[in-house]
C-alpha positions as CSV (number, residue, x, y, z in Angstrom):
1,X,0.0,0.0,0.0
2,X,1.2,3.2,-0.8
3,X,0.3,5.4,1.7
4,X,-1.7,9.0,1.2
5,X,-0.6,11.4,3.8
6,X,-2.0,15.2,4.4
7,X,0.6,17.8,5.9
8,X,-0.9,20.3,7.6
9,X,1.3,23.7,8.0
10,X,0.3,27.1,9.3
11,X,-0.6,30.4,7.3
12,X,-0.1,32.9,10.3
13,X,3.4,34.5,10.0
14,X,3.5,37.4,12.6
15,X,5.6,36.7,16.3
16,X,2.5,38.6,18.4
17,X,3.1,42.3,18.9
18,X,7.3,41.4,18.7
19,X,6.9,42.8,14.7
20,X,8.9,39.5,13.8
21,X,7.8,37.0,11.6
22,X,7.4,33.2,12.3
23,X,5.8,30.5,10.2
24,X,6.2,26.9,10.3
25,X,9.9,25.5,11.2
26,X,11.7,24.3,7.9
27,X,13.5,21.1,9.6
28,X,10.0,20.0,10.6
29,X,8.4,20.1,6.8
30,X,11.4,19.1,5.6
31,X,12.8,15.9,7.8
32,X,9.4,14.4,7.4
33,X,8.6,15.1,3.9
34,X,11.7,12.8,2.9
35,X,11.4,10.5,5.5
36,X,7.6,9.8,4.4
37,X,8.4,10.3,0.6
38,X,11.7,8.0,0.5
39,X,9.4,5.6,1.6
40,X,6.7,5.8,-1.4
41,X,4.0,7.7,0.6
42,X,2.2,10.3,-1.5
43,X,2.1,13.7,0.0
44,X,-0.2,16.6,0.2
45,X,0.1,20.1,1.3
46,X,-2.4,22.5,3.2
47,X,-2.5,25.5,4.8
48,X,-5.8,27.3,6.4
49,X,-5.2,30.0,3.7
50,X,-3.8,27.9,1.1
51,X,-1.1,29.5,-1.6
52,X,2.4,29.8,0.3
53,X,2.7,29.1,4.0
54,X,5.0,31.5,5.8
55,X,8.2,29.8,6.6
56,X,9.7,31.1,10.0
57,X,13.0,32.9,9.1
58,X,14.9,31.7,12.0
59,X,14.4,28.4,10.4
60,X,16.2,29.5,7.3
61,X,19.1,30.5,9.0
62,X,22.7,28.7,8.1
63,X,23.2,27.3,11.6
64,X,19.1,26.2,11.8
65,X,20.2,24.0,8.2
66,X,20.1,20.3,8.3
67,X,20.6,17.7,5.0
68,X,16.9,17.3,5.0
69,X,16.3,21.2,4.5
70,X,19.1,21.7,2.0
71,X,17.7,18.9,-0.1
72,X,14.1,20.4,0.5
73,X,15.2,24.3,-0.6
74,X,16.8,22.6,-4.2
75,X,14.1,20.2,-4.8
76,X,11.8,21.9,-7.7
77,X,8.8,19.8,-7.0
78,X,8.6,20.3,-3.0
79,X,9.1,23.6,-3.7
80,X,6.1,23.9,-6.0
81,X,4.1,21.8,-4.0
82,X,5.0,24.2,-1.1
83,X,3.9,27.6,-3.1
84,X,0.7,26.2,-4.1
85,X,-0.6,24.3,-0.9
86,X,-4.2,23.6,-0.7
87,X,-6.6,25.4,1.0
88,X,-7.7,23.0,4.6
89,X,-11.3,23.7,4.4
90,X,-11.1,21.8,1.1
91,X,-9.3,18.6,2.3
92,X,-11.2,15.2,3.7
93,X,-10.0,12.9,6.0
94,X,-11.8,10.3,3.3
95,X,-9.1,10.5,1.1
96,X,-5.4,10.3,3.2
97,X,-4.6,7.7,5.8
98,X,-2.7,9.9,8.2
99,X,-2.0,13.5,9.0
100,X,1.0,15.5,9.7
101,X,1.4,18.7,11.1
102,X,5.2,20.6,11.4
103,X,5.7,23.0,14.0
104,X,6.9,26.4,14.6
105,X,5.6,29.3,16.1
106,X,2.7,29.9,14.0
107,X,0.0,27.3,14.4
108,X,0.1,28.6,18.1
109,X,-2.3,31.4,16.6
110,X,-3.9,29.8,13.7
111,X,-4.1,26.0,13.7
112,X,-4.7,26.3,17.7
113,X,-8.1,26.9,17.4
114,X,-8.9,26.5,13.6
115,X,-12.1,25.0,13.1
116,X,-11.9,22.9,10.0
117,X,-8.6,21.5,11.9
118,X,-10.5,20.1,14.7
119,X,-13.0,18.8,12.2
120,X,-10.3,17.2,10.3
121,X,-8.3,15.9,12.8
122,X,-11.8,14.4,14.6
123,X,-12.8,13.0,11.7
124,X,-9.1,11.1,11.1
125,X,-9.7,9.8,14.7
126,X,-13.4,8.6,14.4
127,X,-11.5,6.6,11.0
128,X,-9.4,5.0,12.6
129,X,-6.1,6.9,11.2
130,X,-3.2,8.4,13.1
131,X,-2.3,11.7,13.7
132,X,1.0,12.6,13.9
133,X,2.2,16.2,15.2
134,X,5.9,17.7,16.2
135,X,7.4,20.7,18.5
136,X,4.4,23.3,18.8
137,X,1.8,21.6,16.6
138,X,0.6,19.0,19.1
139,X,-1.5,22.7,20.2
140,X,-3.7,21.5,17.2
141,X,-4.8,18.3,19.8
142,X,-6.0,21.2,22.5
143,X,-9.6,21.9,20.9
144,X,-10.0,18.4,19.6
145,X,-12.9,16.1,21.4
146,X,-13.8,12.8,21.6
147,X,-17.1,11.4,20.9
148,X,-17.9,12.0,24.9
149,X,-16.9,15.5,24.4
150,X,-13.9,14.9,26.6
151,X,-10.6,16.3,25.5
152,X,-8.4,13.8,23.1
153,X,-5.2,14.2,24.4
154,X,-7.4,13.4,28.4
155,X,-5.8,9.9,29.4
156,X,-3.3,10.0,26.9
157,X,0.7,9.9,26.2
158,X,1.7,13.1,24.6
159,X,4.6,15.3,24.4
160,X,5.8,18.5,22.5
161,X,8.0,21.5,22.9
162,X,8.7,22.3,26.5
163,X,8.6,25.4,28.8
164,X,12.7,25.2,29.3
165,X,13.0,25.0,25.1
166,X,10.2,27.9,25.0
167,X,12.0,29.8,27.7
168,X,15.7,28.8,25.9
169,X,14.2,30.7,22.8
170,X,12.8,33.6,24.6
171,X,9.4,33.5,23.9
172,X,7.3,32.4,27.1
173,X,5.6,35.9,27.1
174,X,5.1,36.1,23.3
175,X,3.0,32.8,23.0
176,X,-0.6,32.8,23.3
177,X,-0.4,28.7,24.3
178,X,2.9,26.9,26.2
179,X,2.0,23.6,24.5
180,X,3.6,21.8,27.7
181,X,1.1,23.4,30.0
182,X,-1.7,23.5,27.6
183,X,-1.9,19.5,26.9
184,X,-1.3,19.0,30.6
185,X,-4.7,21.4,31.5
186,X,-6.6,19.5,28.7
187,X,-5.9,16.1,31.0
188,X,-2.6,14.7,28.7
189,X,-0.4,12.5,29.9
190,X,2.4,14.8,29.3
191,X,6.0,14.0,29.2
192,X,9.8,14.8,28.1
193,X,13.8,14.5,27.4
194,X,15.9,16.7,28.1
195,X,15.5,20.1,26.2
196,X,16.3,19.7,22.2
197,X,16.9,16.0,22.4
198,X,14.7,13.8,20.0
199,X,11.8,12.3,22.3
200,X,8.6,11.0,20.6
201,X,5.4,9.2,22.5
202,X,2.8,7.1,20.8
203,X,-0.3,6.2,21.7
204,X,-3.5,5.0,20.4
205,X,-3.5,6.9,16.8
206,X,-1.8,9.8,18.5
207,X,1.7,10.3,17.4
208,X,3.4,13.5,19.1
209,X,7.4,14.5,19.1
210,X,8.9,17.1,21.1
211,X,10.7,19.6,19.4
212,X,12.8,20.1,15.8
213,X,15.5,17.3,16.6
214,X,12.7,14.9,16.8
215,X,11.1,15.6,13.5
216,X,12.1,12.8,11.4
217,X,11.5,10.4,14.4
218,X,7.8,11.0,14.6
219,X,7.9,10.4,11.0
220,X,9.3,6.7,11.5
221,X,6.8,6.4,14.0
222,X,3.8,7.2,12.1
223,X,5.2,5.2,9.2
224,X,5.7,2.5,12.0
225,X,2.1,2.5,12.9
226,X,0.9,2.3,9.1
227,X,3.0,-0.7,8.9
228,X,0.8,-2.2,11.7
229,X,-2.4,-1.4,10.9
């Protein structure tokens, strides 16, 4: 089986009141995309806004570089695929089996609370299919309910990106959501490595990794999980 796979990345590209910009983090598109795509799975892109996702400019930095994003930023097809993402009000869970959603700073704003997110992202559940997120996009899981109306992440192993990373890159009081403290208050089971390390937790169709260095890893694991079921 060749498996269809959605990645979900944000549109909002403003850092708050800083006057900064922010996006989605380039390592966490880019270490999955190959990691699902060397391994035949066909990918999608979509954005709440569709067109060209921001792309947070710390991310595109020389030091921030990894293989994975070098290969990304000369490959001619992820780039168009990447300027012409689909808008996420026109994707259906009926037609992927799994979703991905990169980090960065921006789907604290958007994707947090985006209503045709938590649809989709309900909808993969009541399916049956996983949903894999990294860093800050496991705040996507934060609105999402359960057929009880109880809180999905509420019983269950989760992780992403800490207080001590958010603190280490200086933006506790810029984020509307700490996504440590906001899976813990929706009843997760919330843990962690040691800040930057690669640490991913599975459970049940949810599939969450901690922070950039973890990015391909969560990948493996929801390819894992498609193996399995």
């Amino acid at each position: 089986m060749t498996p269809r796979i959605l990645i979900v990345l944000t549109s909002h590209d403003q850092l708050g009141d800083t006057g900064r910009q922010t996006g989605f983090w380039l390592e966490e598109l880019a270490a999955p995309y190959y990691t699902l795509k060397d391994e035949g799975a066909t990918l999608t892109l979509a954005s709440p806004q569709g067109g060209q996702p921001p792309v947070d400019p710390a991310s595109d930095a020389e030091e921030s570089h990894t293989d994975a994003t070098r290969r990304f930023e000369i490959d001619t097809d992820a780039q168009a695929a990447l300027a012409t993402t689909h808008r996420l009000s026109d994707m259906s869970a009926d037609d992927f089996d799994a979703v991905f959603y990169p980090g960065g700073h921006g789907p604290l704003w958007d994707l947090a609370e985006d209503a045709d997110s938590i649809r989709l992202i309900e909808t993969f559940i009541a399916q049956g299919k996983p949903v894999a997120t990294v860093c800050h996009a496991p705040i996507v899981l934060v609105g999402v309910k359960t057929d009880d109306n109880e809180p999905l992440v509420k019983g269950r192993e989760v992780t992403g990106f800490t207080n001590g990373e958010e603190d280490a890159v200086g933006l506790t009081d810029v984020v509307p959501h700490r996504v440590e403290d906001a899976l813990q208050a929706c009843g997760g089971i919330y843990s962690k490595a040691d800040d930057f390390t690669s640490y991913v937790r599975v459970d049940g169709q949810l599939i969450t990794g901690q922070n950039p260095p973890s990015s391909a890893a969560t990948a493996d694991a929801l390819l894992e999980w498609l193996r399995k079921h």
